[in-house]
ROROKE-63043 format. One record per residue: residue number from 1; x, y, z of N, C-alpha, C in turn. Coordinates in pm, 1 decimal. Atoms other than C-alpha are relative to their C-alpha. Layout:
<recs>
+-----+----------+----------+----------+----------+----------+----------+----------+----------+----------+
!   n !      n.x !      n.y !      n.z !     ca.x !     ca.y !     ca.z !      c.x !      c.y !      c.z !
+-----+----------+----------+----------+----------+----------+----------+----------+----------+----------+
! NUM !        X !        Y !        Z !        X !        Y !        Z !        X !        Y !        Z !
...
+-----+----------+----------+----------+----------+----------+----------+----------+----------+----------+
</recs>
This chain:
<recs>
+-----+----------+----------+----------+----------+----------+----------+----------+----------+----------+
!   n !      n.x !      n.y !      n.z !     ca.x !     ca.y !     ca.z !      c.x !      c.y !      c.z !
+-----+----------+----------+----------+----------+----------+----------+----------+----------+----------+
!   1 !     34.0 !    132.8 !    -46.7 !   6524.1 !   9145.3 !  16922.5 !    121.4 !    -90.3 !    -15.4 !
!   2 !   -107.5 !    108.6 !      4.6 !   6740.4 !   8826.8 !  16954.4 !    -49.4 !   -115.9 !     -4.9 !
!   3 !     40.8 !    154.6 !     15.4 !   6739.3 !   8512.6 !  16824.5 !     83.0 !    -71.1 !    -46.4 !
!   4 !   -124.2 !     97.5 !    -14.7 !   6959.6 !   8229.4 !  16818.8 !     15.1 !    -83.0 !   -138.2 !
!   5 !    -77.0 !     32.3 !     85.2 !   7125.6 !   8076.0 !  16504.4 !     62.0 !   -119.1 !     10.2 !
!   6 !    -67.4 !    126.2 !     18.2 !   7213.1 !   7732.0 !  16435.7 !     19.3 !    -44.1 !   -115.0 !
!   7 !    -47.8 !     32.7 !    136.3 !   7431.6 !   7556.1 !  16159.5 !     10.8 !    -93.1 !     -5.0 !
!   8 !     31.4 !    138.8 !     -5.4 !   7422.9 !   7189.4 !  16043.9 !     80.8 !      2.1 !   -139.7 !
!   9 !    -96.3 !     84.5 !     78.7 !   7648.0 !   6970.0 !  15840.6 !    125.0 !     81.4 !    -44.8 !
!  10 !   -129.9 !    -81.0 !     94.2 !   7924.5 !   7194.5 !  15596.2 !    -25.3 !    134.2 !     68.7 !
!  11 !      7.7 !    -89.3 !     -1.4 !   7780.8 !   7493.6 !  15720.9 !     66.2 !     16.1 !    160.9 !
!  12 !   -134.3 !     -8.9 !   -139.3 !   7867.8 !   7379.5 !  16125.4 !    134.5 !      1.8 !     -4.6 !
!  13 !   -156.9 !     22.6 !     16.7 !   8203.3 !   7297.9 !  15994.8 !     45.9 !     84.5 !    -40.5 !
!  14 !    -32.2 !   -100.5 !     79.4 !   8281.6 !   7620.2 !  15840.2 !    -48.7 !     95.0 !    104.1 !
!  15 !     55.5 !   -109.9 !    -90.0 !   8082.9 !   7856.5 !  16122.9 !      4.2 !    -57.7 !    165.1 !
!  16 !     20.8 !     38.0 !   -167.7 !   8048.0 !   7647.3 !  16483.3 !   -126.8 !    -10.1 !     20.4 !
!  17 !    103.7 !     61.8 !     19.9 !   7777.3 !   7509.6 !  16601.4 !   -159.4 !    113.7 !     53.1 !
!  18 !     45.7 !   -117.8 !      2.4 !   7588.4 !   7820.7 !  16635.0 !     25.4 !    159.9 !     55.2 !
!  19 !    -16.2 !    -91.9 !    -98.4 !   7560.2 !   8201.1 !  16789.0 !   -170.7 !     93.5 !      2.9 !
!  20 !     96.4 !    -64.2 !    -41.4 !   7319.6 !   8458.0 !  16888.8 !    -35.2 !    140.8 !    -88.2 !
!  21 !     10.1 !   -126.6 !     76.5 !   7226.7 !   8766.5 !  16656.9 !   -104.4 !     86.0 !     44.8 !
!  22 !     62.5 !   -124.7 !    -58.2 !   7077.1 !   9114.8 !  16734.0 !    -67.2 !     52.9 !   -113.4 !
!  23 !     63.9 !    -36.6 !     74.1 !   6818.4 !   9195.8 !  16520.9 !   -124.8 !    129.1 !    -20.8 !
!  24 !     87.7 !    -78.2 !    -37.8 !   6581.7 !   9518.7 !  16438.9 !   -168.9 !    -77.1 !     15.6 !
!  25 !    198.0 !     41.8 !     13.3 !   6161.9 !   9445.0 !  16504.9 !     -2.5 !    -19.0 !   -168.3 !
!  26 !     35.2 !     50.5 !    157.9 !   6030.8 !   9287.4 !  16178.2 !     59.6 !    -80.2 !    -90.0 !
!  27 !   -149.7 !     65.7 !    109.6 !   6370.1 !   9142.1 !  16042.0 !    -92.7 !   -118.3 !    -21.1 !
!  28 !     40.7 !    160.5 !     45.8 !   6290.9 !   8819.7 !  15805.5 !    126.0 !    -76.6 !     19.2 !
!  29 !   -127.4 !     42.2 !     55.9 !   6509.5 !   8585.6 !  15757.1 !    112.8 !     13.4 !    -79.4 !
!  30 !    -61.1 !    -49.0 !    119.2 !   6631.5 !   8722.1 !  15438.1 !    106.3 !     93.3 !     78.6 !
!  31 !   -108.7 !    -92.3 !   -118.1 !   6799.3 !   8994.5 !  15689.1 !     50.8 !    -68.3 !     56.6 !
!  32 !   -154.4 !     50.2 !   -111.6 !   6939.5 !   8778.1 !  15939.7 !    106.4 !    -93.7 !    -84.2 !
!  33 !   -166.9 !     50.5 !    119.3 !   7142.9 !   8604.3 !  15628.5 !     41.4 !    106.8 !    -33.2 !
!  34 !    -71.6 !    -89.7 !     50.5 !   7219.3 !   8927.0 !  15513.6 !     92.6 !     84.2 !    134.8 !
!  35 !    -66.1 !   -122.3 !   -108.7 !   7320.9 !   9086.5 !  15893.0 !    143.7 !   -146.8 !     -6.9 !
!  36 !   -113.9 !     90.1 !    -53.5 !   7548.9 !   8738.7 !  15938.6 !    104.9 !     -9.4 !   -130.3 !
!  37 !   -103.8 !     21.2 !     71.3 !   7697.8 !   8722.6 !  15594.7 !     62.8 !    190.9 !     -6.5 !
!  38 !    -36.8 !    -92.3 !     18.4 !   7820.3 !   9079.3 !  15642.7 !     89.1 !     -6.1 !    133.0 !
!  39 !    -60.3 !     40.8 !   -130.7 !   7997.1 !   8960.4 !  15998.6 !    181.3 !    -21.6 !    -64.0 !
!  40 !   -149.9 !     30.8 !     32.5 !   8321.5 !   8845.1 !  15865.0 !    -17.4 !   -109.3 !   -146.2 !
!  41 !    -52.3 !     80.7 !    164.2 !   8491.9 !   8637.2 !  15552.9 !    -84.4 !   -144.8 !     25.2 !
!  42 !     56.8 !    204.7 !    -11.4 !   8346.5 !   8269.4 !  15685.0 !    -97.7 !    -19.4 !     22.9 !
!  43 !    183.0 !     -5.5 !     54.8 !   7976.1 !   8397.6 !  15734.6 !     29.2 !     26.1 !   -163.2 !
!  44 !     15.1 !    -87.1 !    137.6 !   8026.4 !   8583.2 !  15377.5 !     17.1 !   -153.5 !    -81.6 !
!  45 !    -15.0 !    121.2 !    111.6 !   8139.5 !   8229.4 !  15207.9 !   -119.0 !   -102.3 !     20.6 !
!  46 !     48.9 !     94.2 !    -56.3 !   7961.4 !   7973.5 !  15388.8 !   -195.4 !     57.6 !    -14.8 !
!  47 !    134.4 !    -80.9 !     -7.3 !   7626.8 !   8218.9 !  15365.8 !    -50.4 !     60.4 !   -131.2 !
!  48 !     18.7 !    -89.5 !    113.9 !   7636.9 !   8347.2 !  15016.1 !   -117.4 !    -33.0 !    -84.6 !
!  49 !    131.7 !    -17.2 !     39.5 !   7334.3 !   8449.6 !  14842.8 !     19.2 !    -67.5 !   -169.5 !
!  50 !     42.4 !    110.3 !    150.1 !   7451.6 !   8223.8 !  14490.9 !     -8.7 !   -137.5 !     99.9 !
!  51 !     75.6 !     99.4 !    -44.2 !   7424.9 !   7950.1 !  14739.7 !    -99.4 !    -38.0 !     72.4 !
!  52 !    129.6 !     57.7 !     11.0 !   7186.7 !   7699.6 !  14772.7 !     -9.7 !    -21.6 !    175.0 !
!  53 !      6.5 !     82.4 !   -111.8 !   7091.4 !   7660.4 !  15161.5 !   -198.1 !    -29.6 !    -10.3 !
!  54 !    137.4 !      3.2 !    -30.7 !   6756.6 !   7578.9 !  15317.9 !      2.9 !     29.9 !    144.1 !
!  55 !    -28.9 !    -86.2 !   -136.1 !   6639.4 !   7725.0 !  15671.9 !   -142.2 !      4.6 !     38.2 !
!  56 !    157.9 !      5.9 !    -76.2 !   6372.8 !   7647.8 !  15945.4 !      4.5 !     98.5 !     95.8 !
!  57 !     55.0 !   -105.7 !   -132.7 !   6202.0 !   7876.3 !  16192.4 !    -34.8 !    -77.3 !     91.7 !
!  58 !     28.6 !      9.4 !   -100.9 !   6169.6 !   7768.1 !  16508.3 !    -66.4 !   -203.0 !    -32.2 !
!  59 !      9.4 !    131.5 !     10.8 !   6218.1 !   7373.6 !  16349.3 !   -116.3 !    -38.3 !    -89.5 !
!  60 !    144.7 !    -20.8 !    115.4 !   5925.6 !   7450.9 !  16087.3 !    105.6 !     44.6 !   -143.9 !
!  61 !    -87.6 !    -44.7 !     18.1 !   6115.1 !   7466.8 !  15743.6 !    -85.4 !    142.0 !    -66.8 !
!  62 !     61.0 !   -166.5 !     43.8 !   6047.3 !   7830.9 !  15576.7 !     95.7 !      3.5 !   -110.1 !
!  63 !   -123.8 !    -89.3 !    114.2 !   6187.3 !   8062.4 !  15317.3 !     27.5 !    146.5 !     71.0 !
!  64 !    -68.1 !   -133.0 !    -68.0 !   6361.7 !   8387.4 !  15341.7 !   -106.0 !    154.5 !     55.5 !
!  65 !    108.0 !   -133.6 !    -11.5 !   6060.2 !   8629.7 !  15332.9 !    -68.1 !    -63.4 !    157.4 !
!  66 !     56.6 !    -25.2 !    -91.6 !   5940.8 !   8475.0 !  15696.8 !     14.8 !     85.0 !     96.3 !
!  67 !    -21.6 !   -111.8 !   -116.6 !   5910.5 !   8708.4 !  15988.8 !     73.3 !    -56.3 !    121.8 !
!  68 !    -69.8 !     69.1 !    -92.3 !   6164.9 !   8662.7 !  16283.3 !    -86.3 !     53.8 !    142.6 !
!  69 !     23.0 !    -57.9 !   -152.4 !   6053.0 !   8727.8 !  16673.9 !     82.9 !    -68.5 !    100.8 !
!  70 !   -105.7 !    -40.8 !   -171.3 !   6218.1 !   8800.2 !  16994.0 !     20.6 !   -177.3 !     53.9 !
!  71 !    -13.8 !    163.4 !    -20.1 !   6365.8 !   8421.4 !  17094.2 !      5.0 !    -88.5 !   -114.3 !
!  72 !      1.4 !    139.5 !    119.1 !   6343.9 !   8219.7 !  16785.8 !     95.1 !    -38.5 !    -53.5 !
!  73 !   -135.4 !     80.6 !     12.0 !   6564.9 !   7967.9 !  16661.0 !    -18.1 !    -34.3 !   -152.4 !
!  74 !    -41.4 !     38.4 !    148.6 !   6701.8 !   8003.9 !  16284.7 !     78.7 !   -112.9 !    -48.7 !
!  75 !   -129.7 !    105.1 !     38.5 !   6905.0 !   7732.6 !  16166.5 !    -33.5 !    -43.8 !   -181.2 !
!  76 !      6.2 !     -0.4 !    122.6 !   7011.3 !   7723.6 !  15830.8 !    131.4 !   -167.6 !    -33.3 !
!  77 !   -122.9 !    103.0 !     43.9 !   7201.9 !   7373.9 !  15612.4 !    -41.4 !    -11.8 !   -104.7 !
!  78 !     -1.8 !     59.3 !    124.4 !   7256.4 !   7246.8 !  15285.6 !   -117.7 !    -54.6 !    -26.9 !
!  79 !    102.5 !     73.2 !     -2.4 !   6981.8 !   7114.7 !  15100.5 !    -51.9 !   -132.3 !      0.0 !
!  80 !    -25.2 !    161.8 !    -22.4 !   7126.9 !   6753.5 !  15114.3 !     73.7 !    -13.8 !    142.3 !
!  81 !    -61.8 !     69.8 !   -104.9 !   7262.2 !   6619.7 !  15431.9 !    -24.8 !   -125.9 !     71.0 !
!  82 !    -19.9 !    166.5 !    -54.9 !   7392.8 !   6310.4 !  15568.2 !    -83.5 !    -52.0 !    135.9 !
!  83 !     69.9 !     26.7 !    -59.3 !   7247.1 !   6069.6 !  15794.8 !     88.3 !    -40.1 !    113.2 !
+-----+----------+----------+----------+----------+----------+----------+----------+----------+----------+
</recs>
């Protein structure tokens, strides 16, 4: 499946303002941080599992154990950001 990826505040500035990831049936979230921080050095920093992000499904926020499907829009940021 595929579903699209968006980044907000420190995390756009460090990654771009999103991309598209290829995912198996079932993946949670917890996977698509783990398929993107395994992409290169500036997912791996900006994505790392001692830091703190937060991350909505499809603009709903969630945690890492939700289920992803075919089209949906992840977007992960800091748990403070500016106005």
């Amino acid at each position: 499946m595929k579903i699209r990826v968006r980044y907000f505040a420190s995390l756009r500035e460090a990654l771009g303002a999103g991309e598209t990831l290829d995912l198996p049936e079932g993946a949670t979230v917890a996977g698509a941080r783990d398929a993107l921080i395994g992409r290169d050095a500036a997912h791996a920093a900006a994505l790392a599992r001692g830091r703190a992000l937060r991350c909505a499904l499809d603009q709903v926020l969630c945690d890492e154990s939700a289920a992803l499907a075919d089209g949906a829009e992840l977007a992960f940021f800091p748990p403070v950001t500016g106005g």
